[in-house]
N, C-alpha and C positions, 0 to 999 in steps of 0.2 A: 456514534460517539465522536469518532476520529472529524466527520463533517461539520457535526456542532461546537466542536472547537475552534474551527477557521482553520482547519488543515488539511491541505491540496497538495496533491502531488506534482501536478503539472500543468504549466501555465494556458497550454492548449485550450484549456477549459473556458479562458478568457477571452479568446481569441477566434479571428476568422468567422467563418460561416456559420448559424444557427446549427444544421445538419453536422459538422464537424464539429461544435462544441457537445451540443448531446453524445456523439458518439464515445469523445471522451471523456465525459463524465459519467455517463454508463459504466466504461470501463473502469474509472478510478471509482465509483463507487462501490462494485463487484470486490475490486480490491480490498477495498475498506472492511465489507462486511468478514472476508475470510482474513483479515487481521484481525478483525475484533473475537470470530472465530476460536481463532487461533489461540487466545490470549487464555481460554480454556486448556488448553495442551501445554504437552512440556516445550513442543520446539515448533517454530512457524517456520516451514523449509520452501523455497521457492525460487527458479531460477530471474526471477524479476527483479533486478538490482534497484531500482525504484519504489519497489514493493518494503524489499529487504530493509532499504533505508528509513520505511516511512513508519514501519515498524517497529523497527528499533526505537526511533525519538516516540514513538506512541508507548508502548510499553514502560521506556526511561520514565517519560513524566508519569504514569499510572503507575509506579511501582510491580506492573506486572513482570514475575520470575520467567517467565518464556522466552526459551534462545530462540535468535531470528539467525536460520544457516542459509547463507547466499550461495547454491551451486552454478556453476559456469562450466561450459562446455567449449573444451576443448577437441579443436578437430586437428585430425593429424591426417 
């Protein structure tokens, strides 16, 4: 869904190497499918700040009710 709308998370995808572009877009696609996942659940929890954000605007436009919780780890 989220790729059929024209919505990327990161510009890598555009860029550099054949090898490097696949890599990241593997990656943000894997992304994709466990947001769209997600969208089934109450909450899409994920320490991927990227992820979180791409999330959020995908659910907003879809009306879907699922909270996106961004955790970060703090080292002490």
């Amino acid at each position: 869904m989220l790729f059929a709308l024209g919505i990327v998370r990161d510009r890598r995808v555009s860029s550099k190497g054949r090898a490097r572009r696949e890599k990241h877009f593997l990656g943000q696609f894997r992304d994709c499918q466990h947001i769209e996942a997600a969208s089934r659940c109450a909450a899409f929890i994920t320490f991927d700040k990227g992820a979180a954000r791409l999330a959020g605007a995908a659910y907003a436009h879809a009306g879907v009710k699922t909270a996106v919780c961004f955790l970060s780890v703090h080292e002490s």
